[in-house]
N, C-alpha and C positions, 0 to 999 in steps of 0.2 A: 474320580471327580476332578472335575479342572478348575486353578484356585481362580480367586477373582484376579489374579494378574493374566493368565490364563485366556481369560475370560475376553478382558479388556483387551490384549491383543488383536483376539480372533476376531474383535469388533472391529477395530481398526483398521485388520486389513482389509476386511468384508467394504469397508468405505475407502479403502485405497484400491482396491480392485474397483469401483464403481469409478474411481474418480482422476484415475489413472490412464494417461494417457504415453503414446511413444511419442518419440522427439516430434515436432514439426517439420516437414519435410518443406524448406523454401530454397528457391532460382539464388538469395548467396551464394558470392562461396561460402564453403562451411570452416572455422575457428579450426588454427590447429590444435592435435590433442598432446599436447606437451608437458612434461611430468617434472616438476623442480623437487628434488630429493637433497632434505636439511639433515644433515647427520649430527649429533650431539654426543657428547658425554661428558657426565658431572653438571649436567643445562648447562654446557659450552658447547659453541657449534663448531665443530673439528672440519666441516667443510660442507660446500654446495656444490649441487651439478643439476645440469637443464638436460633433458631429452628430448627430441620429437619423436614423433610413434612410432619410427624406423628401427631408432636407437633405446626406446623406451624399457625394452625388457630387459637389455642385460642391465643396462643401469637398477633399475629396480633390484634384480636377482643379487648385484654387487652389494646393494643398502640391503638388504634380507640379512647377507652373510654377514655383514658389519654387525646386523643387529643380536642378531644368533650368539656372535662370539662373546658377547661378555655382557651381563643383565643391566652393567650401571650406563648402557648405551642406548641410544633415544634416535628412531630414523621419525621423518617425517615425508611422506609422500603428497605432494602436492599435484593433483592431478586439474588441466583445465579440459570444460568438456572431452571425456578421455572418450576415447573409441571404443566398439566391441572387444574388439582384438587387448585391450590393454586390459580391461575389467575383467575378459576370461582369462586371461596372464595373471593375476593377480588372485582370482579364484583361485586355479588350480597350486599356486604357489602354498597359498592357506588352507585349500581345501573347504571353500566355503559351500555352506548348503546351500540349494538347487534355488532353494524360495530366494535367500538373500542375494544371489546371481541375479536372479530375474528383477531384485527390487533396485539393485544397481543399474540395469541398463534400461530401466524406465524412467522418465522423468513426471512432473504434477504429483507427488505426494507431500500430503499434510504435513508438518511437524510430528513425527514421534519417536520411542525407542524401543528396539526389541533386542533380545540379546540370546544368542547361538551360543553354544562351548567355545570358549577360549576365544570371544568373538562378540563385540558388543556395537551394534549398526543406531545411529543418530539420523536424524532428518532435519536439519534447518534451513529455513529462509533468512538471509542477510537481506535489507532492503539500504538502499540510494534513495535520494531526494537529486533531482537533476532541475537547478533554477531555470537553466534554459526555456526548459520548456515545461516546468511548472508540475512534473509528475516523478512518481513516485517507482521506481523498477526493484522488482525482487526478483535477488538468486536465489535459487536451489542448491544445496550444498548436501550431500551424503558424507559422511564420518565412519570410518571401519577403523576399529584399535582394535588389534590383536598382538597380545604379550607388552614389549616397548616397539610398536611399531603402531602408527597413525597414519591412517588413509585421508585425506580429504580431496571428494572429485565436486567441483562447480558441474552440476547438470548443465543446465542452461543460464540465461542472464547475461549482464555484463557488469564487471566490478572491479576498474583499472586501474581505480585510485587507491585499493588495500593491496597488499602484498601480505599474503596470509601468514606463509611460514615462516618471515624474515619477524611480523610483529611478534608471532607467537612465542619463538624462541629469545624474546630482548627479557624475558625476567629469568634472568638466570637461576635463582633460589625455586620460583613453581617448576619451571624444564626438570629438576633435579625429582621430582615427583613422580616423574614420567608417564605414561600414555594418558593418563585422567587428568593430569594436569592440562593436557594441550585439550581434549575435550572439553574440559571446563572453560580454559582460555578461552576458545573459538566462541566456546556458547556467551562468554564476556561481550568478546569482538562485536558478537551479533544485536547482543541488547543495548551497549554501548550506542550503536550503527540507529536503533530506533528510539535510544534518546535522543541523537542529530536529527530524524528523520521529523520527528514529533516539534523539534524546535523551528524547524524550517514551514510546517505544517501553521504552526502557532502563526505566525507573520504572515501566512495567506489568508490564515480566518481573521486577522485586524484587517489586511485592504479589504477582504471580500467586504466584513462589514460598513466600513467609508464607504465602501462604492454602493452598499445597501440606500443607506440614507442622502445619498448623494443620488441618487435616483437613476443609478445609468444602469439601462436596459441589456446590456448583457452581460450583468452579474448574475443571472441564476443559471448562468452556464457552468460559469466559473464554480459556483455553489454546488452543482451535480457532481462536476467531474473532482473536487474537492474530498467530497462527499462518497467517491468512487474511491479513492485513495486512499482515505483510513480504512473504507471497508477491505481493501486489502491487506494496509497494514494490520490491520484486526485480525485479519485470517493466518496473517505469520507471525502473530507475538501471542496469541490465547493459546492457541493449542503448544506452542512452546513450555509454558508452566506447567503442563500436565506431562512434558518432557523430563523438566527439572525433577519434578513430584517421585516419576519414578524411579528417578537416576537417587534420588535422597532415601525413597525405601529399600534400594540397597546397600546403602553403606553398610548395614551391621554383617549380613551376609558374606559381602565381598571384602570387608574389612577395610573400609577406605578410613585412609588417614584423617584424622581430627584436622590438619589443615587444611586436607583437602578439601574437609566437610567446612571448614568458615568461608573457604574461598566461595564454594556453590550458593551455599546461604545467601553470601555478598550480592551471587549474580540472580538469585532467586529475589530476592529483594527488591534489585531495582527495575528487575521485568514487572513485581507487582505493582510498583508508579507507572512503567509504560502500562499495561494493564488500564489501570485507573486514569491516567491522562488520555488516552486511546476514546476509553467510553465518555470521558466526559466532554473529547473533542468532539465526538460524532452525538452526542447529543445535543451540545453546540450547536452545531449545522443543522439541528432540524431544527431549532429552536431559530437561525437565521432566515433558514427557508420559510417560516409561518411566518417573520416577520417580515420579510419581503413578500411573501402573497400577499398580506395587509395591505402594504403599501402599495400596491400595485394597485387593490380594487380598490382603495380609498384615491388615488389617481385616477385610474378612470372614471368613477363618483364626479369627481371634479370634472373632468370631460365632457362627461354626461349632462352635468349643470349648465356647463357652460354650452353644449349644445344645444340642450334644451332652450335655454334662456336665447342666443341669437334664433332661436326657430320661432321662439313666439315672436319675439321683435319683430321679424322678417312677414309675419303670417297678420299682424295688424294693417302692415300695408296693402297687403293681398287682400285682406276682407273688404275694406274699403276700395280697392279698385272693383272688385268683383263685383260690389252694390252698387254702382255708378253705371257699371257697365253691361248691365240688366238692358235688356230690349223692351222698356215700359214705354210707353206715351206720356202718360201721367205719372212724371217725376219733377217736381215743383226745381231743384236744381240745376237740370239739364239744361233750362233756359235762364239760368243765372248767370248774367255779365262774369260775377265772381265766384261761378263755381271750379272753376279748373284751379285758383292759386287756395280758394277753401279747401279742397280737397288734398292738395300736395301736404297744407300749412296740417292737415286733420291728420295725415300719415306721419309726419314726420314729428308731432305731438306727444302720438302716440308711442313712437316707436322711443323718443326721449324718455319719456314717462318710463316704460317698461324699462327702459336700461337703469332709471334711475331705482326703482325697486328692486331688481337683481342684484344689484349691486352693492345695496346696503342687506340684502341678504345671502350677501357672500358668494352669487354663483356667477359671477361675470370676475 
């Protein structure tokens, strides 16, 4: 019988098999796949080196052996969009199962964790806020620790303002924890990234609202596409907890350090404010979108009045030219010296009158 971890898994891939897609094939060029390899010991970084995919393997195989020789040593594999040839490089090195081979060289999976022998695979989305142009870009980021050695490959995305392995290793006392410590880091770095994200977010729902009440007609643009953004932020910070969740029913198992266990807590924490700030952002937004529908048909209401109102104005003068201009014989008027300036003096009475009662009923 399969436990409920088991269970939960086989769900999740069932929904990442539906929801999984391969790279996007675009006319770019395509990003190199370039590998920065942070070596440590004692969380001191004893050195760096960059590869491109030419030079990628042996460097990797060199940080392996670094890592092999003595346990209180920490590599760190920093891979950007890596290519096929790097990911089966990297397989075969670990000997990774066939299933986690193939979830590496996919990209579009959800946030989750599974964990193989000697091999424990993460899924997270880091998210940016880009002012420029008002939106919101999530990486994909895969995580492979195996022994003291930490994999992280950017699927896709673009994220030029963090240098991953350079923050990860600045606290030297977690490094000293080694490969859980940088998983946890990372998962920091990430929730960190969507408290900035959430703060940049916060100062678009103050203009959107100004410009609600301020009546400019293409703020429920801005309100949708707003409105699109958390729901993505939403989609990489919830299934993240259920990340956390399971990464914390192993402690007793795996026997993680009581530090390690305050650090996660820490980051388990303050995902649950993103969490909560997230929902209450997006329910915000709908709360701004009704009240701009409001105001929109209570606008055109006024419009309306106010069309109304010149149409009847307009339609007293037309009634009275239309009775003048009857083909009778017998119309006592028509041979009135002063029927032409009666007549004008009769529309234009009219038409005062009606403005004046519009007016004091507010629809002019």
């Amino acid at each position: 019988m399969r436990s409920p971890v088991q269970n939960r898994d086989r769900s999740h891939r069932l929904i990442d098999l539906i929801g999984r897609h391969d790279r996007p094939t675009t006319t770019e060029e395509p990003e190199p796949s370039t590998v920065k390899v942070v070596r440590l010991r004692h969380g001191e970084v004893h050195g760096t080196a960059t590869a491109g995919p030419d030079a990628s393997g042996g460097v990797v195989e060199d940080a392996l052996t670094y890592a092999n020789g003595d346990p209180e040593r920490l590599v760190v594999l920093d891979y950007d969009c890596p290519s096929p040839q790097q990911i089966r490089h990297l397989a075969r090195a670990w000997h990774l199962h066939p299933v986690l081979v193939e979830d590496l060289l996919k990209a579009g999976q959800r946030p989750k964790m599974e964990r193989y022998p000697e091999v424990l695979f993460v899924v997270a989305r880091m998210a940016t806020y880009v002012d420029e142009i008002e939106d919101v870009q999530v990486t994909e980021y895969h995580l492979v620790t195996h022994h003291n050695v930490v994999a992280i490959l950017r699927q896709d995305g673009h994220n030029p303002a963090t240098d991953r392995a350079e923050r990860l290793s600045q606290n030297v006392e977690l490094m000293k924890l080694g490969a859980d410590a940088v998983l946890y880091s990372f998962l920091d770095l990430v929730v960190d990234g969507y408290l900035q994200v959430l703060r940049e977010l916060g100062v678009d729902r103050e203009q959107i609202e100004r410009q609600v009440f301020a009546g400019d007609p293409k703020v429920t643009e801005r309100i949708y596409r707003l409105s699109r953004e958390i729901i993505d932020l939403q989609q990489s910070c919830v299934p993240l907890a259920e990340v956390i969740q399971d990464l914390r029913a192993g402690f007793a198992k795996y026997r993680t350090l009581d530090s390690l266990r305050a650090y996660l807590q820490d980051v388990s924490d303050h995902l649950s404010r993103v969490n909560t700030r997230v929902e209450d952002l997006r329910s915000g937004m709908g709360q701004i979108l009704d009240v701009n529908s409001i105001l929109v048909t209570q606008q055109q209401n006024e419009d309306m009045k106010k069309i109304s109102g010149w149409a009847a104005i307009g339609l007293a003068p037309t009634v009275i030219g239309a009775i003048y201009g009857m083909n009778f014989d017998v119309m006592p008027e028509l041979h009135w010296a002063l029927g032409y300036p009666f007549s004008l003096a009769l529309m234009l009475t009219a038409g005062v009158l009606l403005w004046v009662i519009f007016k004091r009923k507010h629809w002019m």
